[in-house]
BADOBA-893557 format. One record per residue (C-alpha): x, y, z. Coordinates in steps of 0.5 Angstrom, whole numbers, plus 500, padded with zeros to 3 digits. Layout:
! residues N
((X; Y; Z))
...
This chain:
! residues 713
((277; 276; 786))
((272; 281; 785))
((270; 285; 777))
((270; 292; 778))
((263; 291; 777))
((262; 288; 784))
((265; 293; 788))
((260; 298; 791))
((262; 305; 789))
((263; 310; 794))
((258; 312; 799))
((257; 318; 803))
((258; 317; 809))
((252; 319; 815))
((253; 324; 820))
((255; 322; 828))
((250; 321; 832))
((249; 328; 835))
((251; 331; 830))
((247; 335; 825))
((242; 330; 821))
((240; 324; 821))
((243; 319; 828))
((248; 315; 826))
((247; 308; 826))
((239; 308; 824))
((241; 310; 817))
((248; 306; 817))
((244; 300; 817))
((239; 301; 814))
((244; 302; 807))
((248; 295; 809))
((241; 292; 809))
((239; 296; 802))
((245; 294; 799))
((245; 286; 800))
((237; 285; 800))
((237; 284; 808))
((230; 284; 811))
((232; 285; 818))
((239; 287; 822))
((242; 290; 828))
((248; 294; 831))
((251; 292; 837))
((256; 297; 842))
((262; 294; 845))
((261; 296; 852))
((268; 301; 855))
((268; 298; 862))
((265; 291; 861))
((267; 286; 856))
((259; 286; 854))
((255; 288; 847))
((248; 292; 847))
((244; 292; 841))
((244; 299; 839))
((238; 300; 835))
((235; 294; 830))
((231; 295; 823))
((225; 291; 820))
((224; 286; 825))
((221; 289; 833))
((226; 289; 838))
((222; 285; 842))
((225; 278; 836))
((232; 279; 839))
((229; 281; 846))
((234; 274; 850))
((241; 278; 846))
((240; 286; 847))
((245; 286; 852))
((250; 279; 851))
((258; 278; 854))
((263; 278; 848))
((265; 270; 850))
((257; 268; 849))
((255; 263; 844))
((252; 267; 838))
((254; 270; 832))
((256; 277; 834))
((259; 275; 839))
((263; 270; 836))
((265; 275; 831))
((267; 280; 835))
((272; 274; 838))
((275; 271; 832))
((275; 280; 828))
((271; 276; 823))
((264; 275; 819))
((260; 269; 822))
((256; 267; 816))
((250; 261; 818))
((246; 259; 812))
((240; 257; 816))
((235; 253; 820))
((239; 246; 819))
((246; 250; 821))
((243; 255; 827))
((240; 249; 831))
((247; 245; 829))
((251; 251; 831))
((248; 256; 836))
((242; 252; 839))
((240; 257; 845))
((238; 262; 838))
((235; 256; 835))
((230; 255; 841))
((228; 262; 841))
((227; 262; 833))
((227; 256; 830))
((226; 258; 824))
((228; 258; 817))
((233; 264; 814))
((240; 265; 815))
((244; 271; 818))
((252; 273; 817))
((255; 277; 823))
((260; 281; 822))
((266; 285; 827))
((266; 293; 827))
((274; 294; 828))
((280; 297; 827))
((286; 293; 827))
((287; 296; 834))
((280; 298; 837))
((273; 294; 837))
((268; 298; 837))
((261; 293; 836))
((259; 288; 831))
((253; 288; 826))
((248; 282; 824))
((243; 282; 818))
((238; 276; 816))
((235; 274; 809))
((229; 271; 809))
((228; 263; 807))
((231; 261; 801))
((237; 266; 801))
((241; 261; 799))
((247; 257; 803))
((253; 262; 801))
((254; 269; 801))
((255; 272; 794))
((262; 275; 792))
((258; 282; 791))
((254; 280; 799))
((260; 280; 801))
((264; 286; 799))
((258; 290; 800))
((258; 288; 807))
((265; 289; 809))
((265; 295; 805))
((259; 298; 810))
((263; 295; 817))
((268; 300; 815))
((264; 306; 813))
((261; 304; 820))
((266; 303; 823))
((270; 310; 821))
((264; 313; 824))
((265; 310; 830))
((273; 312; 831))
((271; 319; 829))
((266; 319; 834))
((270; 317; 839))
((276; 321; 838))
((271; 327; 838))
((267; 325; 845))
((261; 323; 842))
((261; 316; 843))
((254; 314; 840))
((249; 310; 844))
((242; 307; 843))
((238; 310; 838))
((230; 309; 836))
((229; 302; 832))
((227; 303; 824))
((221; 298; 823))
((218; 299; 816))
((212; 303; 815))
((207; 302; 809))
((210; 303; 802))
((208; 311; 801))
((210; 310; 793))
((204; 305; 792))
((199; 308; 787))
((192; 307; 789))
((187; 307; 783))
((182; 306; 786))
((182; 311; 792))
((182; 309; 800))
((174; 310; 800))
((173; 305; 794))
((178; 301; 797))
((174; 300; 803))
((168; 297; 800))
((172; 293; 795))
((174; 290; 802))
((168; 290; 806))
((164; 287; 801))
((168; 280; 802))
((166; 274; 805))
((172; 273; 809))
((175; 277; 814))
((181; 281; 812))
((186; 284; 818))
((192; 288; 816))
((197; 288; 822))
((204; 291; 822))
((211; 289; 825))
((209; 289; 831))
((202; 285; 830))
((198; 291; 832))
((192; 291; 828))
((191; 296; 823))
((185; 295; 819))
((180; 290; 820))
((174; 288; 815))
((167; 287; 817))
((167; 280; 816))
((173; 279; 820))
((170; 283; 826))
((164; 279; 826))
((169; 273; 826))
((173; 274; 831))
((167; 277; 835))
((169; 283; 837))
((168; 290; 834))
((173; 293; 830))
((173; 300; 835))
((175; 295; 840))
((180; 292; 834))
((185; 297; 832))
((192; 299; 834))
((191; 292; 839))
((194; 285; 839))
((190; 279; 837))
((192; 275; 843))
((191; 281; 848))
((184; 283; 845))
((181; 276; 843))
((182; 271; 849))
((180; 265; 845))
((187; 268; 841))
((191; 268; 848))
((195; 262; 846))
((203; 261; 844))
((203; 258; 838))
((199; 263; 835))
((203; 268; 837))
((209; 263; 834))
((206; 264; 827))
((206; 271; 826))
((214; 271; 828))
((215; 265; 823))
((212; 269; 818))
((216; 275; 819))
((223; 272; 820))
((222; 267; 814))
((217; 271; 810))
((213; 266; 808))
((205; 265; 808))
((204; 261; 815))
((197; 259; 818))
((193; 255; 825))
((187; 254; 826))
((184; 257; 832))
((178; 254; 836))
((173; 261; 838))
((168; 258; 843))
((163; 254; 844))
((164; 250; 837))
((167; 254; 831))
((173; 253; 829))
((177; 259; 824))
((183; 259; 820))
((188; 264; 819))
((192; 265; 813))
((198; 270; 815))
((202; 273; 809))
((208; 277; 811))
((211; 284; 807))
((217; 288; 808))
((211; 293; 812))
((207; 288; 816))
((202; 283; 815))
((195; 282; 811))
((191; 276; 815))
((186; 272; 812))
((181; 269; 817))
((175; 263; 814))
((170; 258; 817))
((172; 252; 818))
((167; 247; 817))
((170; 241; 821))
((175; 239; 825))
((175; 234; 830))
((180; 237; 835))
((185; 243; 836))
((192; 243; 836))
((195; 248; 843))
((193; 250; 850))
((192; 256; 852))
((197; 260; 855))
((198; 266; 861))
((199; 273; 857))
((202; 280; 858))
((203; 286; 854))
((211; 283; 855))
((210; 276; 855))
((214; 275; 847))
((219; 278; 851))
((220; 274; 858))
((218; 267; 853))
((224; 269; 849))
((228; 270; 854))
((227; 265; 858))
((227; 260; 853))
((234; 262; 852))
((237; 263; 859))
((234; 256; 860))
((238; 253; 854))
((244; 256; 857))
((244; 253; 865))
((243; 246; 861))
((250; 246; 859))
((253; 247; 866))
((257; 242; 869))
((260; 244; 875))
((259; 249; 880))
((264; 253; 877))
((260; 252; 869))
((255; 256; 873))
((257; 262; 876))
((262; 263; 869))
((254; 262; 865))
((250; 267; 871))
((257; 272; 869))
((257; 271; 861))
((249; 270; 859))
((244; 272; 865))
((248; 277; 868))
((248; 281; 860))
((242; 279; 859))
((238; 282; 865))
((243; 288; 866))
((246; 286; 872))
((254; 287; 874))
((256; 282; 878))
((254; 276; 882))
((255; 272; 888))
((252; 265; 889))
((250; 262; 896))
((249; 256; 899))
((247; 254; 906))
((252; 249; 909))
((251; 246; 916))
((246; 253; 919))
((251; 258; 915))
((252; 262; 909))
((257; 259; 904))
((260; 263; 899))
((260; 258; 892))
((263; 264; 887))
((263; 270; 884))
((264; 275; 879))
((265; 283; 878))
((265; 285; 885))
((273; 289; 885))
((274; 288; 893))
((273; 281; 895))
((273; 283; 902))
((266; 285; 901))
((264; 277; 899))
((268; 274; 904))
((263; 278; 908))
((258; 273; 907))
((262; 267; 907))
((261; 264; 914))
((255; 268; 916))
((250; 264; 920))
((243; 264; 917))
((240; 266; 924))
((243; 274; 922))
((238; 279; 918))
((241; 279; 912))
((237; 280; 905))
((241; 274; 903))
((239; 269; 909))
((232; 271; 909))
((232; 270; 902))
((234; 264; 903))
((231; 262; 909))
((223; 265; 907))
((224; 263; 900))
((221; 270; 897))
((226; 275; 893))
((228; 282; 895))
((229; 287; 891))
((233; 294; 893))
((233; 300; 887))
((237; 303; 891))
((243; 303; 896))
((237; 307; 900))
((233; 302; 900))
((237; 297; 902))
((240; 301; 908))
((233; 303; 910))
((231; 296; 911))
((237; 293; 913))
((243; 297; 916))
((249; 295; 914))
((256; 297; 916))
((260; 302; 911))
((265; 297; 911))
((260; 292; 908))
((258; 296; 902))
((260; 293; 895))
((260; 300; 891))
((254; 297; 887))
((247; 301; 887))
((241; 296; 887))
((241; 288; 888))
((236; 283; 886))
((237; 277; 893))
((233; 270; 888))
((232; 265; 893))
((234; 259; 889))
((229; 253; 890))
((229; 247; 887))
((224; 240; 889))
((222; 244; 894))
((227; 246; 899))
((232; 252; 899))
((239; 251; 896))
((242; 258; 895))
((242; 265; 893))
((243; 268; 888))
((245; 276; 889))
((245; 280; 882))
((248; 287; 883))
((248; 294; 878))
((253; 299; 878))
((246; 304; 878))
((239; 305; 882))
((235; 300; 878))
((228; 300; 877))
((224; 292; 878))
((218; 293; 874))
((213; 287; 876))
((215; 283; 868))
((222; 284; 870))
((221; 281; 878))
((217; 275; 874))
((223; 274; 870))
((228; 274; 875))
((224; 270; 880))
((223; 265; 874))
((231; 264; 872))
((232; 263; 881))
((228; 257; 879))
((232; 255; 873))
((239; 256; 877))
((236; 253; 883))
((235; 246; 879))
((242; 247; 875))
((245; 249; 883))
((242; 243; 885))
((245; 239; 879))
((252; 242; 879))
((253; 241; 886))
((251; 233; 886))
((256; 232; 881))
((262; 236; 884))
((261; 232; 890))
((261; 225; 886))
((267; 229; 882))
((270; 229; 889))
((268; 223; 891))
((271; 219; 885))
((277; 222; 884))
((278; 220; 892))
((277; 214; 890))
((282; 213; 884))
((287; 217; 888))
((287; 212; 893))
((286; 206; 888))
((293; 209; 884))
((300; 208; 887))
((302; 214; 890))
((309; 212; 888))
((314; 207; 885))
((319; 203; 888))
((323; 199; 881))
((328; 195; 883))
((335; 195; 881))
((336; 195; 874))
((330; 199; 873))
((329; 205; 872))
((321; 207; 872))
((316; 213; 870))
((308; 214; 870))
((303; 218; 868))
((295; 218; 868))
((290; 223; 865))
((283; 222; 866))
((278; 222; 861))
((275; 229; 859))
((268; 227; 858))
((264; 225; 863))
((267; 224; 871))
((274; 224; 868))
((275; 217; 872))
((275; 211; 870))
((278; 204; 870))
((285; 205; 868))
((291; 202; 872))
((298; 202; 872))
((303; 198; 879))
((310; 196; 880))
((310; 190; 884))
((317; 189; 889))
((317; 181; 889))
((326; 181; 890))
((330; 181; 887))
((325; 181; 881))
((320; 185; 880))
((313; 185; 876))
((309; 191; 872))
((302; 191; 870))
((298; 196; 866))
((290; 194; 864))
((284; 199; 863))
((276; 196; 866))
((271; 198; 861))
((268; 204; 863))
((268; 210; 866))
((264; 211; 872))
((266; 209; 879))
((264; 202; 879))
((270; 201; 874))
((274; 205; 878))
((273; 201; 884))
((273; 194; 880))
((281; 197; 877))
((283; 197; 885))
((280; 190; 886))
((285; 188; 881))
((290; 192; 882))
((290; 188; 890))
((289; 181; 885))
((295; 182; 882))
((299; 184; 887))
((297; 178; 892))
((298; 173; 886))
((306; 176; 884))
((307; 176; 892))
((306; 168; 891))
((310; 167; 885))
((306; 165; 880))
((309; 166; 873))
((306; 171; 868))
((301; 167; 865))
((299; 164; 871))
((297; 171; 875))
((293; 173; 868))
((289; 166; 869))
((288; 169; 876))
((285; 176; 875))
((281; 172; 870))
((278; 168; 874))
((277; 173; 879))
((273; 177; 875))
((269; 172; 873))
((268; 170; 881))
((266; 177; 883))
((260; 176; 879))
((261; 183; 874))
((259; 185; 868))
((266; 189; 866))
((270; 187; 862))
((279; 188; 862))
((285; 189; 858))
((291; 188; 860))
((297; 186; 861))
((302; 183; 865))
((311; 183; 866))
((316; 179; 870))
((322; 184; 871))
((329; 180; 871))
((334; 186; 871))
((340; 181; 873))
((338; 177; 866))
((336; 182; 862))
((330; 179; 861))
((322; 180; 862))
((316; 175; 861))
((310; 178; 859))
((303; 175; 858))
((297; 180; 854))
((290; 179; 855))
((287; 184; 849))
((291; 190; 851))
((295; 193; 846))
((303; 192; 845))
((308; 195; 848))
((313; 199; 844))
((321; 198; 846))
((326; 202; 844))
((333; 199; 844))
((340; 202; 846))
((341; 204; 838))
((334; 208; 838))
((331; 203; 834))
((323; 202; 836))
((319; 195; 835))
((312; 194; 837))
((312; 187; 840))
((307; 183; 837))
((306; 179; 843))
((301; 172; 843))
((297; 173; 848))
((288; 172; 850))
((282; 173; 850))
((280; 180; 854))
((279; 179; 862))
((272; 177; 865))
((270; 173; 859))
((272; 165; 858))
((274; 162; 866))
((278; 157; 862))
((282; 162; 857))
((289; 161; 857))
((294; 167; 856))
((301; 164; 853))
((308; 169; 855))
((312; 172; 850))
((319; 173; 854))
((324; 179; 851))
((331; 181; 851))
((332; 188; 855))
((339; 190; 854))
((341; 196; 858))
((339; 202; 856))
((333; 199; 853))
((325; 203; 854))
((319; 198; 855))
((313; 203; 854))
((306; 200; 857))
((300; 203; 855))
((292; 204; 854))
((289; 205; 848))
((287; 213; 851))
((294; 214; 848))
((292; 213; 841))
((286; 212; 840))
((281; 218; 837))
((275; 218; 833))
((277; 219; 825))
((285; 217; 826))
((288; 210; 823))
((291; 206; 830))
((296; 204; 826))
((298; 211; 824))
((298; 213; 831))
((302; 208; 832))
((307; 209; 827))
((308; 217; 830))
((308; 214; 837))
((314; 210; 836))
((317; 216; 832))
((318; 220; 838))
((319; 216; 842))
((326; 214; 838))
((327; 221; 838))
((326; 223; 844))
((327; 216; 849))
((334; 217; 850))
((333; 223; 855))
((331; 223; 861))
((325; 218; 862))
((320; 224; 866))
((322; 228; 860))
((319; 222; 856))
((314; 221; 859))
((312; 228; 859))
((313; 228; 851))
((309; 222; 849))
((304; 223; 854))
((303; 231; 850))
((304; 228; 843))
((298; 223; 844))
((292; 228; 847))
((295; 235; 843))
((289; 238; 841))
((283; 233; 842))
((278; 232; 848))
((280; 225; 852))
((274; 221; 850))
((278; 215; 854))
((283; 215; 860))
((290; 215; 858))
((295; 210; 863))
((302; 209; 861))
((309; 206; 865))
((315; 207; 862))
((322; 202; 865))
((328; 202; 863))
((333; 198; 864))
((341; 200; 867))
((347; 197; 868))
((346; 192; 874))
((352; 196; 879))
């Protein structure tokens, strides 16, 4: 609970943004962050058409910090977003947490301080989100009165964006609050004094604001920087001095005003003299300290390209970059292009493209509402003048601000047209051949500003090495999956007596294929049954199960007892030269008796749930796993199966997961399985199956083969 001497007291509330006064959001922020000592925020805006946040204005940091999140979908991985999603503030407590948490955030600022992101939201509406930072050594939780003075400023946020909204002025972006210099200052010695107190200092003295523009430079930081200081001022360091344009000197300003803490580098000035920069960040800028150093064997960094954007497009790249990383499949990268790099580039929607035996082939898409217009490409052959095929086949992007520059490139049908007002064609390029084409479209005629083409260039080389990537991986997707589709019975044929139900799910982590099997063997009038699992989860299992699958049905073929068939697939194993190991384990099926032998090497014990509803785990004797010792013998165990009876074979994937006993696992198994063994044995099935992977990926393959024993007639 929180003392009344917590509760903020109440606030007048600034007025809506094109009303009379100050605009809205500037003002509203910069009191949240009074409030809670904050250092640096945001406010982001939930787009009416599209599920997509746009920063609205910023404060006590440059825009250019956030640049990667100005515009981001609602399912991103970062705090605002994910606040918005879960209607509740995302609290991180600093650099450890955010590389651990949000590592596209981490790459592009890898440093220390913490952040809480909070939703602006009625319980109907959802309006945007706001985010506010403390610099390192904030602590690692918010206080009760952070907290409550928060929340307490989202609501009073959030009331002046419901207002504005039922008054039809909804707010938009507003200009950024960077802290000047603090006026209130007295200073005694007066600005004439003051100038000569630092002039007359043997070292150089170089003030820059937030945006690292140079305010004041002394004589000898002039001299040190060779350079005068007219051609200093109101410039960027890493612009004006060339021996500056270097990343990592760039990365020291930005660190010392997130974190706020002192930072320095050592910067060599051609031929030979190498300085020192100490940097001390305030709430207004930076004081920077530079001094001779008398010896230094080797510099630290290599110079790099600049720009007048280049922090930007760095940051953005960085990000983006750590977003194609996590795509899988080809679907993994489309629903990635729609959620990070079409919000962040202002894009509305997408088509990917690839060449496929001399033809355009549409991969997928997002955002277009007549799918018609897509189709159009599919199909299309390469030879036709179209921006995408010559994208793809010259290798060099096309941009269109406006439908008529389009059209007066390339005529188009007016049955083709997609509603959309500009594009951008990346052709996608990956170890020096065309795989694709990646079509951004803009709901309005939009402007490519050479940074912006750099850009954009840039991500089609990113998403043709992703493409390159994915599309290996769906085609051994495809081809592992055939595989074991062919390998696994496609049905099962029990004798009579018996009654017979299957399930397999792969994997959730890797190929989704694996080494697991299960089979029913016909050997009339009796039958036998097998369930094993081959170490791995990759094709080579995958086809080694079917080779042992082919062993066990030719050796039961031949009448070879239970223990004897195990003692075969060993040896097989052995002789087929692999390193893989498998468990498994083998039963004789005799309806007529009631009866079946079982012998086990290394699997773990079924379960048998009796006519009463009572479930044992049979303990069965058993050997060593398959494939290890060529003289390992495997004793049979044989167990009574009186009508009405269930034996459950399965593998470890039913109840196995990391942080949960086997044991346990067994025991809730075996619980439901009395419960629910006596209905019908595919609704069984269902159950045990749903019982043992509910809530958890599937590290490993699940196989199971349930037999129950009928009456004869």
């Amino acid at each position: 609970m929180v003392g009344v001497a917590d509760t903020p007291g109440p606030a007048r509330e600034p007025p809506v943004a094109g009303g009379a006064g100050r605009p809205l959001l500037p003002v509203a922020l910069a009191a949240m962050m009074d409030d809670v000592g904050a250092h640096s925020g945001a406010v982001y805006l939930l787009r009416p058409d599209v599920p997509v946040l746009e920063m609205a204005v910023m404060a006590g940091l440059p825009r250019a910090f956030a640049a990667p999140w100005e515009r981001v979908g609602v399912s991103a991985p970062i705090p605002v977003a994910e606040a918005v999603r879960l209607r509740r503030p995302v609290w991180v407590c600093g650099g450890e947490e955010m590389a651990r948490r949000y590592p596209r955030i981490a790459v592009v600022l890898p440093y220390p301080f913490a952040l809480a992101a909070l939703p602006l939201a009625t319980e109907e509406t959802v309006y945007g989100a706001v985010f506010v930072t403390w610099p390192a050594g904030h602590g690692t939780e918010l206080s009760e009165r952070e907290r409550t003075l928060l929340t307490a400023g989202c609501e009073r946020l959030t009331r002046l964006l419901e207002r504005a909204t039922a008054e039809d002025r909804t707010p938009g972006p507003e200009r950024d609050q960077v802290a000047s210099p603090d006026a209130a200052v007295v200073d005694t010695a007066g600005p004439q004094e003051a100038a000569r107190m630092v002039a007359r200092l043997p070292y150089g003295l170089v003030s820059m604001d937030l945006h690292g523009r140079i305010g004041h430079v002394n004589a000898a930081a002039a001299e040190l920087l060779g350079r005068p200081a007219d051609e200093l001022l109101g410039t960027l360091p890493w612009v004006s001095v060339p021996w500056l344009n270097d990343p990592l000197y760039e990365d020291r300003y930005r660190a010392a005003l997130i974190s706020r803490r002192p930072t320095s580098f050592v910067a060599l000035r051609p031929p030979g003299h190498w300085l020192s920069f100490r940097l001390y960040p305030g709430s207004s800028g930076l004081s920077v300290r530079i001094t001779r150093v008398r010896a230094l064997s080797e510099r630290t960094s290599t110079p790099a390209e600049t720009g007048p954007h280049r922090l930007v497009t760095i940051s953005r790249l960085l990000s983006l970059t750590g977003a194609l990383t996590e795509a899988v499949a080809v679907d993994d990268l489309i629903q990635l292009i729609a959620d990070e790099v079409g919000p962040a580039v202002g894009s509305h929607a997408l088509v990917l493209l690839a060449s496929e035996e001399g033809r355009l082939r549409v991969l997928g898409h997002r955002g277009f509402p007549d799918e018609r217009v897509v189709r159009w490409f599919d199909g299309m052959p390469l030879s036709e003048r179209t921006p995408g095929t010559q994208a793809l086949s010259s290798g060099v992007p096309a941009f269109f601000e406006s439908v008529e520059h389009l059209e007066r490139l390339y005529p188009v049908r007016r049955e083709t047209r997609d509603g959309f007002a500009a594009w951008a064609y990346l052709p996608l390029v990956a170890s020096g051949r065309p795989v694709g084409t990646c079509v951004l479209a803009y709901a309005e005629p939009h402007s490519f500003p050479a940074e912006e083409r750099a850009v954009l260039t840039s991500l089609g080389g990113l998403i043709a090495q992703a493409l390159e990537r994915t599309l290996l991986y769906d085609a051994k997707h495809r081809l592992a999956h055939g595989l074991q589709e062919a390998l696994l019975p496609h049905s099962l044929s029990p004798p009579p007596g018996i009654e017979a139900a299957a399930r397999y799910l792969p994997a959730t982590r890797g190929m989704d294929i694996g080494g697991d099997f299960y089979d029913l063997v016909p050997t009339r009038p009796q039958a036998s049954a097998v369930i094993g699992d081959v170490q791995g989860h990759n094709v080579t299992a995958a086809a080694l199960m079917g080779q042992v699958r082919t062993g066990v049905r030719a050796y039961s073929a031949v009448g070879q007892s239970s223990g004897e068939v195990m003692s075969s697939i060993n040896r097989l194993l052995i002789d087929l030269g692999s390193e893989l190991f498998a468990s498994c384990l083998y039963l004789r099926l005799d309806p007529a008796h009631g009866r079946a032998v079982m012998a086990r090497a290394g699997h773990p014990p079924p379960l048998l749930r009796l006519p009463d509803g009572r479930v044992r785990v049979l303990d069965l004797a058993g050997g060593p796993l398959l494939g290890i010792d060529p003289e390992a013998a495997y004793p049979t165990t044989e167990v009574s199966l009186a009508p009405g009876s269930v034996l459950a074979l399965y593998t470890d994937g039913l109840v196995e997961s990391p942080g949960v006993d086997i044991e346990d696992a067994l025991t809730d198994l075996g619980a439901l399985f009395s419960e629910a063994g006596g209905g019908p044995l595919e609704e069984v099935a269902d159950a045990l199956v749903r019982h043992g992977t509910a809530g958890r990926d599937r590290v490993d393959d699940v196989a199971m083969l349930l037999l129950r024993a009928r009456d004869g007639n």
